[in-house]
C-alpha positions in Angstrom: 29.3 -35.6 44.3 29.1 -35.8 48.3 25.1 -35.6 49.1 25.9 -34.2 52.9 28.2 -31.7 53.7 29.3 -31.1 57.3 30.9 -27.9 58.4 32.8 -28.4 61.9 34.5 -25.9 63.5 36.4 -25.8 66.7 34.5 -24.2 69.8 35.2 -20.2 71.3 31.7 -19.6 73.0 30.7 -16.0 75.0 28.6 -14.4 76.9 26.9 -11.2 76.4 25.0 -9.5 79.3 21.6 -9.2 78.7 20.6 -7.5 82.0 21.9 -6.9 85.4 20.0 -9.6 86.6 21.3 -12.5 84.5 24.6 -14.4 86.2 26.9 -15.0 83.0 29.3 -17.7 82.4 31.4 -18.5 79.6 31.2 -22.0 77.7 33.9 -24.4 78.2 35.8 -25.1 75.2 34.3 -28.6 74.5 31.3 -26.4 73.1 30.7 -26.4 69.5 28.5 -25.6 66.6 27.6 -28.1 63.8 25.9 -27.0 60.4 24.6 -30.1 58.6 24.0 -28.9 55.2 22.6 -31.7 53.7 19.1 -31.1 56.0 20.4 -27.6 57.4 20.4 -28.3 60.6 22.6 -26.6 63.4 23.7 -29.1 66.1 24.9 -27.2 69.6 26.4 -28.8 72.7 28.2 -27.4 75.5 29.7 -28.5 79.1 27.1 -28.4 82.2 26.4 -25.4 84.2 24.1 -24.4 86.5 22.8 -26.6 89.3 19.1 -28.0 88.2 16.5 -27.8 85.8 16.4 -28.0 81.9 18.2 -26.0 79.5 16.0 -23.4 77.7 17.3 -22.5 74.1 16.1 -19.3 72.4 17.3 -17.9 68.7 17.8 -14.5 67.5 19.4 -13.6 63.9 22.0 -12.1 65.5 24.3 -11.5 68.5 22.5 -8.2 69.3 19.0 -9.2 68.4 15.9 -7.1 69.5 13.8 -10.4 69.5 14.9 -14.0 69.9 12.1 -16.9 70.4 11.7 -20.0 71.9 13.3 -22.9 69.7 13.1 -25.4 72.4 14.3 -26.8 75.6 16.6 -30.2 77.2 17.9 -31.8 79.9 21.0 -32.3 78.2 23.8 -31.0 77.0 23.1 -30.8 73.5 20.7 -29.4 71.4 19.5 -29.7 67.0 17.9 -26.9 65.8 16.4 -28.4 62.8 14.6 -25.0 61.4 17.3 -23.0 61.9 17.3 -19.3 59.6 18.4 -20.2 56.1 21.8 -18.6 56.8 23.8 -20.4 59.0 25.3 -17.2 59.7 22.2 -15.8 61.3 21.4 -18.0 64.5 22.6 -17.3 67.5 21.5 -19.5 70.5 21.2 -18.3 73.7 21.1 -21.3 76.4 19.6 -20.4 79.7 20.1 -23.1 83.1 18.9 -21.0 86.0 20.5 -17.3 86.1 23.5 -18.5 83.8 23.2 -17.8 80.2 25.8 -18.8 77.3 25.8 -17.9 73.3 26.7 -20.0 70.5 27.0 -19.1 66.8 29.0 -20.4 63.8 30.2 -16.6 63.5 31.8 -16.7 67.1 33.2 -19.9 66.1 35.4 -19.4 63.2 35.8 -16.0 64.1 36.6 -15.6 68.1 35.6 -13.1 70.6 37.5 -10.0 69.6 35.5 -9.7 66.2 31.7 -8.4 66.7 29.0 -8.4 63.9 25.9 -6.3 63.3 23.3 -7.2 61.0 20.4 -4.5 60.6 17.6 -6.9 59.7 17.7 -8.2 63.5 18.9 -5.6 65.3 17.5 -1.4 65.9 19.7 1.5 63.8 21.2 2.8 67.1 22.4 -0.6 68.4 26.1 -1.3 67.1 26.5 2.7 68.0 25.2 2.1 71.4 28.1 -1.2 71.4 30.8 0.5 69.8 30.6 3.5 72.0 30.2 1.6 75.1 33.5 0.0 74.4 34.8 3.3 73.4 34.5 4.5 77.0 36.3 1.4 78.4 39.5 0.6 76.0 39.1 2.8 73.0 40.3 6.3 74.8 43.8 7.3 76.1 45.4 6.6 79.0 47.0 3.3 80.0 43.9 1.5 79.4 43.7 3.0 75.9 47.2 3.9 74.0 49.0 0.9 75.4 46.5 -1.5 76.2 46.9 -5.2 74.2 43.2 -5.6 73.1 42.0 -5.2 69.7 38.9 -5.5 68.4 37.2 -5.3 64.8 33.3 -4.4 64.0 32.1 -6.0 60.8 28.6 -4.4 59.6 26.7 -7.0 57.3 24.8 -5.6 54.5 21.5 -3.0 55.0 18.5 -4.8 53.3 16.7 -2.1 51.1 16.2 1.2 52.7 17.7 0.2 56.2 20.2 2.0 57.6 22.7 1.7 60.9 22.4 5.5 61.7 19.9 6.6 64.7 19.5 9.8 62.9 21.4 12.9 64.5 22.3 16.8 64.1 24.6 17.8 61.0 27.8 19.4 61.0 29.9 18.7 63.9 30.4 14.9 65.1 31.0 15.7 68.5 27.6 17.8 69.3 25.6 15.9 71.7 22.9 14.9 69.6 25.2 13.9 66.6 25.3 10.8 67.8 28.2 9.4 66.0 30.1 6.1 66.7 33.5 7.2 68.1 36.1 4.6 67.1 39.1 4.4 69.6 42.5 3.0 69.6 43.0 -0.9 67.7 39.5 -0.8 66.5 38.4 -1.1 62.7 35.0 -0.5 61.2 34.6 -3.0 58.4 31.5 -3.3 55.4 30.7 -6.8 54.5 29.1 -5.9 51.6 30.9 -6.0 47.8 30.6 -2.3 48.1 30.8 0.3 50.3 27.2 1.6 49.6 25.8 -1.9 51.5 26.7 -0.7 55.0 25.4 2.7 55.6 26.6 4.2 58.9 26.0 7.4 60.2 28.5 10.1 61.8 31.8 9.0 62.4 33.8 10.4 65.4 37.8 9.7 66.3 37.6 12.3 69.6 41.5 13.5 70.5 43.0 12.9 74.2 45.0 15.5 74.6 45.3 19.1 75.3 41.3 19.3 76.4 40.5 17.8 74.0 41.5 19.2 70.7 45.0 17.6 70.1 45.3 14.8 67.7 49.0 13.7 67.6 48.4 10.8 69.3 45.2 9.5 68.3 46.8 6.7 66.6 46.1 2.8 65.5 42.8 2.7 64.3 41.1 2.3 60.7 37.9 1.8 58.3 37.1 0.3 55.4 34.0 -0.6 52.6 31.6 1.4 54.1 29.5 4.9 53.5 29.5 7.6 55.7 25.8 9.5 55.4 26.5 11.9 58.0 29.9 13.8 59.2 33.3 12.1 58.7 35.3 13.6 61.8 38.2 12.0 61.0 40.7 13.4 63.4 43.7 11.3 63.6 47.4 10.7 63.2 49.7 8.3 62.1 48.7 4.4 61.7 45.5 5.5 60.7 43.6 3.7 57.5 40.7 5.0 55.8 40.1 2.6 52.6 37.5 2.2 50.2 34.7 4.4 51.7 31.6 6.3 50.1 31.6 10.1 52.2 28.5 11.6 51.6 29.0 13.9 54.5 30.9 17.0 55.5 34.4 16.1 56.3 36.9 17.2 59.1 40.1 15.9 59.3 41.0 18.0 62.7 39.7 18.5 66.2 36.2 19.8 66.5 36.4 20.0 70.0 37.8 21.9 72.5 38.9 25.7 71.8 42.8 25.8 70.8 45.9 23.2 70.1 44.0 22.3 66.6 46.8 19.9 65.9 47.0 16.7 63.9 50.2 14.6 62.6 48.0 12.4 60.0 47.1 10.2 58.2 45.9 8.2 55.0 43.2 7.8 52.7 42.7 5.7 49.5 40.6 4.5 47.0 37.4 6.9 48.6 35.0 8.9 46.8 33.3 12.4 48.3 29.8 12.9 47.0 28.9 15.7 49.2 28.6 19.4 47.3 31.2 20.8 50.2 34.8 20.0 49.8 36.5 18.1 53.2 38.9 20.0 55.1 42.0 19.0 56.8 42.6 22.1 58.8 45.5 22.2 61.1 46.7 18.6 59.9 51.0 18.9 59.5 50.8 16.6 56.9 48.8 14.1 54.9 48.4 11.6 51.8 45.9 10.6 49.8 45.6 8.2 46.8 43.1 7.4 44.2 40.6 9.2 45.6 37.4 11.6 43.8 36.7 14.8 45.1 33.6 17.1 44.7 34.6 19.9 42.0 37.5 22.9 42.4 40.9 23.0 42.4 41.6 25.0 46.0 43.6 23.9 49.0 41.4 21.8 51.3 43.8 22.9 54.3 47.0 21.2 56.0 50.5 22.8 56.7 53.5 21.2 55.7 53.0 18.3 53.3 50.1 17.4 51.2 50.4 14.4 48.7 47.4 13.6 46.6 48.0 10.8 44.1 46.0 9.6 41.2 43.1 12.0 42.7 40.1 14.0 40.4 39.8 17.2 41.6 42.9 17.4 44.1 44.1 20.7 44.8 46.3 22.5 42.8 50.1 22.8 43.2 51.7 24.9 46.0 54.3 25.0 48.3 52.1 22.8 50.5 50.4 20.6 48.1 51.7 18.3 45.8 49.5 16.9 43.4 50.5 13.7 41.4 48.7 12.9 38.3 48.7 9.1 38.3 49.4 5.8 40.9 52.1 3.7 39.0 51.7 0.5 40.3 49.1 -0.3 43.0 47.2 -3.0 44.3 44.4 -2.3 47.4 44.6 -4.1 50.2 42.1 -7.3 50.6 39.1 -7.1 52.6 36.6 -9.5 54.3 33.1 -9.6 52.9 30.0 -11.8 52.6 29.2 -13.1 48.7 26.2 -13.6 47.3 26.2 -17.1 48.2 25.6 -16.1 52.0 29.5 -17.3 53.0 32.4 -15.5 54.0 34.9 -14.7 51.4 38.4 -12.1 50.7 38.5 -9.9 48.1 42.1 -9.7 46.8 42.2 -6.6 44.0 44.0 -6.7 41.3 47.3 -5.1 40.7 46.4 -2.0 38.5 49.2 0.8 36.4 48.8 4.5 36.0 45.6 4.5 37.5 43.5 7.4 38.6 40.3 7.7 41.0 38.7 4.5 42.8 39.3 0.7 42.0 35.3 0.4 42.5 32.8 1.9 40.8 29.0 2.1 42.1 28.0 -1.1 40.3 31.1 -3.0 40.5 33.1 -4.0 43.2 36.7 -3.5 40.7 38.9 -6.3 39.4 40.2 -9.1 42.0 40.0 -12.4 42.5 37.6 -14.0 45.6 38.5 -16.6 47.8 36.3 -18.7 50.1 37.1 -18.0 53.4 37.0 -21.4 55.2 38.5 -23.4 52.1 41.5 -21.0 51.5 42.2 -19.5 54.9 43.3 -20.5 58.6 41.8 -17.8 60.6 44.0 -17.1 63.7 42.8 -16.2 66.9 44.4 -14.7 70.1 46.7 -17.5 71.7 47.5 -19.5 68.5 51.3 -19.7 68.1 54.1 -19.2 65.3 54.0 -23.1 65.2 50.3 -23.1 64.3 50.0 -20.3 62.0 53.7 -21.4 60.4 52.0 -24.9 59.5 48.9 -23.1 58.4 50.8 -21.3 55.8 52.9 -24.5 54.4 49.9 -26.8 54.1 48.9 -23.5 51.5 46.7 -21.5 53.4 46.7 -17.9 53.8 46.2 -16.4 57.4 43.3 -14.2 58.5 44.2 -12.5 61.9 41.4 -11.9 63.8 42.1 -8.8 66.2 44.3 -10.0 69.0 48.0 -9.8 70.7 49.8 -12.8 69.6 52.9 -13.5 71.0 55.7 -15.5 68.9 58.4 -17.8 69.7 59.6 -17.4 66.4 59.0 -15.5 63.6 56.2 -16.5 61.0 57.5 -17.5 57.7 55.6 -16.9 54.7 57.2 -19.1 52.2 55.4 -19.9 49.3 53.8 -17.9 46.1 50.9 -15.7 46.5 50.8 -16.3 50.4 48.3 -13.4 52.2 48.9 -12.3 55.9 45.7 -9.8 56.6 45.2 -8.4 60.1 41.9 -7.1 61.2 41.5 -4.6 64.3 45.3 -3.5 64.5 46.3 -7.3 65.4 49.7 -7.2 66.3 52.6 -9.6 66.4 55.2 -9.8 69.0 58.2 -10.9 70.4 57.0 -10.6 73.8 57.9 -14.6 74.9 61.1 -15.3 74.6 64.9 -14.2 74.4 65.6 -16.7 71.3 64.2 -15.0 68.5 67.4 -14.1 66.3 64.8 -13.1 63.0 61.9 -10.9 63.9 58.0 -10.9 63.8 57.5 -11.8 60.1 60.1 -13.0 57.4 58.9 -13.4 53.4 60.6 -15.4 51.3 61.7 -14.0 47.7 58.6 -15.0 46.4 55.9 -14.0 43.6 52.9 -12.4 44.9 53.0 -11.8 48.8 50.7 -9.9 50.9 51.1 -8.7 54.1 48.6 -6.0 55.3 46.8 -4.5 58.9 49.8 -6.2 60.9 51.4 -4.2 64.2 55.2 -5.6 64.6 55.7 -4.9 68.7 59.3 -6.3 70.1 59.2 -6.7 73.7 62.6 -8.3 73.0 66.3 -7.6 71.4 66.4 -8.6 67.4 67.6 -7.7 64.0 64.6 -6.5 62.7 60.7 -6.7 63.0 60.0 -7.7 59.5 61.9 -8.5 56.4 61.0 -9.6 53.3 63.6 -11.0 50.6 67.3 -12.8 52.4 70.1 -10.5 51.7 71.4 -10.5 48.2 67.8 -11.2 47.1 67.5 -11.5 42.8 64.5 -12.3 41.7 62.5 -10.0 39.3 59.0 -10.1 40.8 57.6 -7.4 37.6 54.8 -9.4 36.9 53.8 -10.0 40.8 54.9 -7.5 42.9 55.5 -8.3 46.7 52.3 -6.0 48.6 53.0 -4.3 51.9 50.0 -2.1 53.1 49.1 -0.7 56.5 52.3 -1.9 58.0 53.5 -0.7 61.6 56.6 -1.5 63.5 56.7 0.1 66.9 59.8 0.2 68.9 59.3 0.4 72.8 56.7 2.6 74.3 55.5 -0.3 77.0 58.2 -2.5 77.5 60.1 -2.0 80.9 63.7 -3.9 79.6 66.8 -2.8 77.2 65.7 -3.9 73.8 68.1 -3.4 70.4 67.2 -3.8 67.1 68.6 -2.9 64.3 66.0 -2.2 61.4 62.2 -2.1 61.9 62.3 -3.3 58.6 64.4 -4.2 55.8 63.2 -4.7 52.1 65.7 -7.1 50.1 63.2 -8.1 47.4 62.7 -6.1 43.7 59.5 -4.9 43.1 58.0 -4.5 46.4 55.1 -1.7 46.4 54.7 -0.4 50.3 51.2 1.1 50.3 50.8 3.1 54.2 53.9 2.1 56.7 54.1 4.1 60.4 57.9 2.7 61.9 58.3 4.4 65.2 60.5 4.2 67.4 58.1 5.4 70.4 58.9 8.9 71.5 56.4 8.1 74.7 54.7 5.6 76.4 54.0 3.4 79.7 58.0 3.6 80.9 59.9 6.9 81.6 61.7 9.1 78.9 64.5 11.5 78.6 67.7 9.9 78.4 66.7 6.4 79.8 65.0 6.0 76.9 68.2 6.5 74.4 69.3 3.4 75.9 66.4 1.3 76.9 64.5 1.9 73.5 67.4 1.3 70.7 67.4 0.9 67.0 68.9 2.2 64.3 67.3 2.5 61.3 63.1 2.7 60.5 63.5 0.9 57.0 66.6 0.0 55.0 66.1 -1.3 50.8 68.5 -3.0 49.4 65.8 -4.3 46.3 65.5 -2.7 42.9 62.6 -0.6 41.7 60.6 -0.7 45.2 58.0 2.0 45.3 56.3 3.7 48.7 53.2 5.2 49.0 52.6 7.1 52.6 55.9 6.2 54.4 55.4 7.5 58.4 58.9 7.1 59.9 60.3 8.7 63.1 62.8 8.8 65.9 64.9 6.6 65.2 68.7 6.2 66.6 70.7 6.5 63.0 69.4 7.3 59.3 65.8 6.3 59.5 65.4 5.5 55.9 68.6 4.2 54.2 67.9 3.6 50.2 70.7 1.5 48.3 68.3 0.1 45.9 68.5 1.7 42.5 65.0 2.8 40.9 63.4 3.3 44.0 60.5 5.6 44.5 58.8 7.5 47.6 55.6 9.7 47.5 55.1 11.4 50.9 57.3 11.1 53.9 56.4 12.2 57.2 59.7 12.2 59.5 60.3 13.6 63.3 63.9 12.5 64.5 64.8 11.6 67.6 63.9 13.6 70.9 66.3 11.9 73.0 69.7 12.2 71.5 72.0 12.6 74.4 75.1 14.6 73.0 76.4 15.6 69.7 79.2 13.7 69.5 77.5 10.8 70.1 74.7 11.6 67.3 77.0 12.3 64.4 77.4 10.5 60.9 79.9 9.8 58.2 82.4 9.1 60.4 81.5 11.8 63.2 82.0 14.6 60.2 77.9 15.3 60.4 75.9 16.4 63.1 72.9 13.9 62.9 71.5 11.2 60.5 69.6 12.5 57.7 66.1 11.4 58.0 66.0 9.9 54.2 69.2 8.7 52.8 70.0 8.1 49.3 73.2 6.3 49.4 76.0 8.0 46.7 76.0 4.5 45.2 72.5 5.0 44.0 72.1 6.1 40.1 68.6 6.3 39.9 66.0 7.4 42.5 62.7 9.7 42.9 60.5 10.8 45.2 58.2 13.5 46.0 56.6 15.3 49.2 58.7 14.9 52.1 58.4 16.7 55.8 61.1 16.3 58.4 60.1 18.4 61.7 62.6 19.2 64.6 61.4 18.1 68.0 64.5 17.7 69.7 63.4 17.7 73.3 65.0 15.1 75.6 68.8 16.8 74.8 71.5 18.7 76.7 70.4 21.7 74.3 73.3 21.6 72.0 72.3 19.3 69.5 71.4 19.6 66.0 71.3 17.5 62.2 72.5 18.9 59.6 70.7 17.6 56.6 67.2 16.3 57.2 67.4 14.5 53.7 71.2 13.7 51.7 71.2 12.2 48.2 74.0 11.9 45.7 74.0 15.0 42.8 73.6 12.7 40.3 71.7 13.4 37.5 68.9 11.0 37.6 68.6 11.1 41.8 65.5 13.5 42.0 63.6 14.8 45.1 61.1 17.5 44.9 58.8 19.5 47.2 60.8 18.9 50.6 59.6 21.2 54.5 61.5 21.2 57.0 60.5 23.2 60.4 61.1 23.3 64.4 57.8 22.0 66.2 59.7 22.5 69.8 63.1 21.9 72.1 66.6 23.9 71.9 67.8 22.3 68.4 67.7 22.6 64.8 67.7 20.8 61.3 70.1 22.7 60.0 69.8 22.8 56.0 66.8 20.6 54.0 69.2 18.8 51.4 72.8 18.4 50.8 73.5 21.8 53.0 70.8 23.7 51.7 67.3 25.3 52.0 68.0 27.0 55.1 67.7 26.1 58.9 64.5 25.6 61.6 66.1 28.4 63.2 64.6 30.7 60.9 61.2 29.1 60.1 59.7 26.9 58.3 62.4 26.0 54.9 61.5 24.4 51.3 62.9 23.3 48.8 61.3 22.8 45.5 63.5 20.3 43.5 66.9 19.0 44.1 68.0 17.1 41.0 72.0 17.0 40.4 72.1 20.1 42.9 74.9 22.5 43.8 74.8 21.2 47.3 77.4 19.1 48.9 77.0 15.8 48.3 77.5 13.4 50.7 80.8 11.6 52.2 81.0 7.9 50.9 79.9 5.3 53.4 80.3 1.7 54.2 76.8 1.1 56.5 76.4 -1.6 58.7 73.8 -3.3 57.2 71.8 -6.2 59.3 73.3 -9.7 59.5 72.0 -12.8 61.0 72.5 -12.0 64.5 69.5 -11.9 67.7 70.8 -7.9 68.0 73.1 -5.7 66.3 76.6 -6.0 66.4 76.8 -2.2 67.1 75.6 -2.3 70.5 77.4 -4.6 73.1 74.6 -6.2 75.4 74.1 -5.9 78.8 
């Protein structure tokens, strides 16, 4: 047994102001940290700065310390602390030449600059509030700076000691009062609790304020999440689509719409799992269109909790009842939640990786346990990325046998990253997002999986700056295996098409499920219907692609499935035993004529938004909402089915809306050329199992092959 055991990391120093006073600069990289466990020591050195006099080194507990005291002083460049805190985690060293102050920490090491911690012991309630907001102001709200902007950033609360809190106390019942002071999370930003369960990291109110219409409009407050923590005060979450609340104690009242402002109460949300309400008042979503919600405990009653169109509540105790608008579902078939970050008991970093549960009902946690998983040390098991590493780092990373942590950043590829091995994890943190943005040689796309046992990939944003056949696909065409045992896990997954970049792109799928027995847990693939470049019809052709999500596998089950605008059908389904509960669906503003947006052969106006292909004996889904926003047209365009299936007796879709949000056209009938048309109001349709409607013409679809674009476009 080794006696001495040296942890060395690689350097990424920062700065944080202190005052207005102090000049900062930023380490060089030959900077590092050293823990010597075997007399727990930290070693520090760092490059020269400043122009005379020694180096004065001070210690605080943490980044954001109210007190940090002298530890010592050198003339050198290097400095051992050799009575550091007993947690190597909890000494952070200010080094002071002159007016120029750096900070070194272990955490800042491993983790980079785009990931900020907050531990309660050191630091004032109102202090990670006071951050978080400041940041808020700066990169979290609309605009270009906000919506479109390529930093991302995570905030990991460590857990309260005793009766400590991280909430500065505040008024009830509305999070955006003045004196509510809530932390207002803004777009790429995640809240995360370090603790085993969410009741370690007590936060106050919670605020996600909308940008548009004065105020009050939420269908684009996008890209942002939470997880493992307890809200004591309001939950005012008002959001939309790529939006993840996970694993979180509300003890609070809850709004799930714009409390600002005075009309355009609108919201296009959202998702929520494996959460538990405790307070005596039932949340509400108000004007929400849509929503879903899995394996989560509500206070008592039965009654709507609000929302328009679509309401899915899965494996829930006390969900609503049945109605037109909400569709209860008694049970989650197959699920496993997504892994999360958290400190063990033995003061290190580890992941939690749950385990894959049937049939289940309410929470995977409990209030003494943190559920069933299996932990992994973080710096044994794990290469944690950072901003600038490459697909030829993070590829190598993941054949030596590691899994990947992405810490929040942009990272742009060269070439795809392939996850090719058993049981291999990719988990993002703070919307990271991968890209194509480099170079015009990538023929494969942002991520491919193997056909392998076991795979996660979860918090990733696929962005393509560039033409390609799809963003990510998992399983090579004709794919076999039969992964029953370990299923393939896909949760918070985004593919965004356009929106910033200024070139033609094409692409045909966002992405494209080959494998059996993959269980999609919260996907938004968009084909952006706005952003930094100009719309209307330059972007039919600047912004291409053709479908959202094509499955070819067997048995592949979707839970929340976001998918909009795209060029063709936006969700094509030749898998047999597939299941879907809850899609939200807008097709495309922008289609320039109807003869040039017309299916099966130019015999049907439009692509149905969910397409079950007639080869398909056996399929099921439930809670679907297709909305007509067909803007950016010459006023004569229309679809005809948002949703066509084959009337075959085991193909089964129930509780489907359809309705007309805005523009000149209309979806014409819900399924197979029935239900009615958005020309007359809102349509539903019930069930449609073997119906009387038309089914269908046969179709031969042009499935992605191995090329850098799709062969249906002709590049410029």
């Amino acid at each position: 047994m080794l006696t001495a055991f040296i942890i060395m990391l690689s350097i990424c120093s920062f700065v944080v102001p202190y005052s207005p006073a102090e000049n900062n600069q930023a380490a060089t990289a030959s900077s590092s940290v050293v823990y010597n466990k075997a007399n727990q020591s930290i070693t520090l050195s760092w490059s020269a700065f400043g122009t005379s006099g020694d180096y004065i080194i001070t210690r605080g507990g943490s980044r954001l310390a109210t007190d940090f005291i002298s530890v010592g002083s050198t003339s050198g460049t290097s400095f051992t602390d050799t009575k550091p805190n007993a947690n190597k985690y909890e000494n952070y060293y200010k080094i002071t030449r002159g007016s120029t102050t750096i900070v070194l920490s272990l955490e800042n090491q491993i983790f980079g600059d785009n990931m900020y911690f907050y531990d309660r012991k050191y630091e004032e309630a109102g202090t990670a509030r006071a951050e978080i907001n400041d940041h808020f102001a700066t990169t979290g709200q609309g605009r270009a700076n906000g919506e479109w902007t390529t930093k991302r950033q995570a905030y990991y609360f460590k857990p309260n000691v005793g009766s400590q809190t991280y909430d500065p106390g505040g008024s009830l019942g509305t999070a955006s009062a003045p004196d509510a002071n809530p932390i207002e999370l803004g777009f790429y930003s995640h809240i995360g609790g370090l603790g085993k369960l969410p009741s370690d990291v007590k936060l106050g109110a919670i605020f996600t304020r909308p940008h548009l219409s004065g105020g009050a409009n939420a269908t684009c407050t996008f890209w942002r999440s939470m997880e493992n923590v307890t809200v004591m005060r309001d939950f005012a979450w008002t959001v939309s689509q790529s939006t993840s609340a996970r694993r979180i104690l509300i003890q609070s009242s809850s709004k799930y719409i714009s409390d600002v402002g005075t009309n355009n109460f609108w919201g296009s949300g959202g998702f929520i799992a494996d959460s538990y309400y405790t307070a005596s008042d039932r949340p509400n979503w108000g004007g929400q269109q849509q929503w879903y919600t899995r394996n989560t405990i509500f206070p008592s009653g039965s009654g709507s909790m609000g929302g328009s169109y679509n309401m899915v509540w899965q494996g829930c105790v006390n969900a609503p009842d049945s109605d037109p608008t909400n569709s209860p579902v008694a049970n989650t078939p197959i699920i496993r939640e997504k892994p999360f970050l958290f400190i063990d008991d033995d003061g290190e970093y580890k992941v939690f990786i749950p385990a894959w549960q049937k049939d289940r009902v309410g929470t995977s946690w409990s209030t003494t346990n943190m559920g069933k998983g299996e932990i992994q040390d973080l710096l044994t098991n794990w290469y944690v990325a950072k901003e600038g590493d490459t697909d030829v780092e993070i590829n190598a990373a993941l054949k030596s046998g590691k899994n990947i942590f992405f810490t929040p950043g942009h990272y742009a590829l060269n070439a795809p990253i392939q996850v090719n091995r058993k049981n291999a994890i990719l988990l993002g943190a703070g919307i990271a997002s991968v890209t194509l943005e480099p170079t015009e040689n990538n023929s494969w796309g942002c991520i491919y999986a193997d056909d392998k046992d076991g795979i996660i990939v979860a918090g990733l944003l696929m962005d393509s700056f560039n033409s390609t056949t799809y963003q990510i696909r998992i399983g090579e065409e004709g794919a076999k295996a039969d992964h029953s045992a370990n299923p393939i896990l896909l949760s918070d997954i985004t593919c965004r098409v356009g929106g910033v970049q200024s070139k033609n792109i094409q692409i045909h799928a966002s992405m494209q499920i080959n494998s059996n027995h993959v269980v999609g847990d919260h996907f938004w693939l968009w084909r952006a219907d706005h952003g930094t470049q100009p719309g209307g019809a330059a972007r039919w052709t600047r912004d291409r692609c053709k479908n959202g999500l094509i499955v070819t596998g067997n048995d592949v089950t979707l839970y929340a499935l976001f998918a909009e605008h795209y060029q063709e059908y936006e969700v094509l389904w030749l898998g047999e035993r597939g299941r879907t509960y809850f899609l939200q669906n807008e097709p495309p503003y922008d289609p320039p004529t109807q003869p040039e947006w017309s299916s099966q052969g130019g015999r049907v106006d439009g692509y149905a938004a969910y397409k079950v292909a007639n080869t398909v004996k056996e399929h099921h889904s439930i809670g679907f909402g297709s909305y007509a926003v067909f803007t950016g047209t010459d006023g004569k365009v229309n679809k005809r089915n948002a949703f066509e299936a084959p009337n075959t007796p085991n193909v089964i879709l129930e509780k489907m809306c359809i309705t007309r949000f805005s523009g000149p056209g209309n979806i014409l009938n819900v399924i197979n050329g029935t239900g009615g048309s958005t020309a007359d109001g809102a349509k539903r349709v019930a069930l449609y199992n073997n119906g009387s409607g038309t089914q269908p013409y046969d179709e031969v679809f042009d499935l992605p092959n191995r090329q850098s674009w799709p062969a249906y476009i002709v590049m410029e």
